[in-house]
C-alpha positions in Angstrom: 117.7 53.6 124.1 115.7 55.9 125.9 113.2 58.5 124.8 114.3 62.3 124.4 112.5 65.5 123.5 113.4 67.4 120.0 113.4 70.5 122.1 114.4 72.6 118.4 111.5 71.4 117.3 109.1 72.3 119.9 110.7 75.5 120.0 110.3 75.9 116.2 106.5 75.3 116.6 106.2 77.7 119.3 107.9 80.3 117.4 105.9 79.5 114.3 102.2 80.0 116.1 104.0 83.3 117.5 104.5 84.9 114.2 101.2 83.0 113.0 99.9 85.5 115.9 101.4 88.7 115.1 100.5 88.1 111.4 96.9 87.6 112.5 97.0 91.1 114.9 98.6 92.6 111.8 96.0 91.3 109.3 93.4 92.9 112.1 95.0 95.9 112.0 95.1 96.4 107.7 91.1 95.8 108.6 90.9 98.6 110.7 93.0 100.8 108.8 91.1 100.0 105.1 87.5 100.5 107.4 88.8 104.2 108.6 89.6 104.9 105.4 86.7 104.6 104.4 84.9 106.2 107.3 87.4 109.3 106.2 86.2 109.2 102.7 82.0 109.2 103.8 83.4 112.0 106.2 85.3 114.0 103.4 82.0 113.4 100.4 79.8 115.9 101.4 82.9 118.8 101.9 84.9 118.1 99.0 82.4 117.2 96.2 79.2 119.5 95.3 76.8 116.8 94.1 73.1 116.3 94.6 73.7 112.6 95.7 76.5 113.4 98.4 74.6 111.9 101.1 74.0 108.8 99.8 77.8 108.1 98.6 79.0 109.3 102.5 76.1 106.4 103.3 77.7 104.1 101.1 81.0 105.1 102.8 80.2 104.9 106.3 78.5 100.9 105.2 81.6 99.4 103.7 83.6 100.9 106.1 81.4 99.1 109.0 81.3 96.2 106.7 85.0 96.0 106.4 85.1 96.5 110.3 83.2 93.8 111.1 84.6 91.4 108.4 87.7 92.5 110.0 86.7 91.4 113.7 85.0 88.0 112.5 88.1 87.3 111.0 90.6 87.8 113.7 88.4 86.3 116.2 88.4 82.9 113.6 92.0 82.7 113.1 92.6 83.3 117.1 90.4 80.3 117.7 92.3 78.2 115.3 95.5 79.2 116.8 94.9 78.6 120.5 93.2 75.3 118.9 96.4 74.0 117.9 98.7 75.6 120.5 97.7 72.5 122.8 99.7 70.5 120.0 103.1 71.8 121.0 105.4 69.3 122.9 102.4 66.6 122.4 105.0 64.3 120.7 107.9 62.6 121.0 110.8 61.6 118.6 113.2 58.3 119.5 116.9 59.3 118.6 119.1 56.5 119.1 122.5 57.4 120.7 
C-alpha cells in the first residue's frame, strides 16, 4: 500500500483559486466602472441641469464616486490576501487509495 497524490484534485483546487482570482479582478473592475460613472455624472451636473445647487450635487458625485473607488480597492486588496492565504493549501495533503 503505498501513498499516491489525487493529482485531479490538486488540480481542481488550483483551478478553483484561479477563477476565485479572475472573479475578484472582475469584482474590481464593476468597482471601477460604477466609481467612473459616477465621476461622469458630477462631470455631466453642472452642463446638463440649470439648478442653483449644481455644484453641490457634482460634489456629491465626485464623493461616492471616490467612495466607491476606494471601497473598491480595500476590497480587492482583502480578497487577494485571502486568496494567496490559502493558495499554500494546495497539494498540502494526501489521500491513501488502496490498489
Amino acid at each position: 500500500m503505498s501513498e499516491i497524490v489525487n493529482k485531479n484534485l490538486i488540480l481542481r483546487e488550483s483551478l478553483a483559486l484561479q477563477r476565485t482570482t479572475l472573479a475578484n479582478q472582475t469584482t474590481f473592475l464593476s468597482f471601477l466602472r460604477t466609481a467612473m460613472y459616477f465621476a461622469v455624472a458630477g462631470l455631466s451636473t453642472r452642463n446638463v441641469f440649470q439648478i442653483e445647487n449644481s455644484l453641490l450635487i457634482e460634489i456629491s458625485f465626485y464623493t461616492i464616486s471616490l467612495f466607491i473607488l476606494i471601497l473598491g480597492i480595500v476590497n480587492f486588496f482583502k480578497h487577494k490576501k485571502m486568496i494567496i492565504k490559502n493558495k499554500k493549501h494546495i497539494g498540502d495533503y494526501k489521500l491513501d487509495y488502496y490498489e
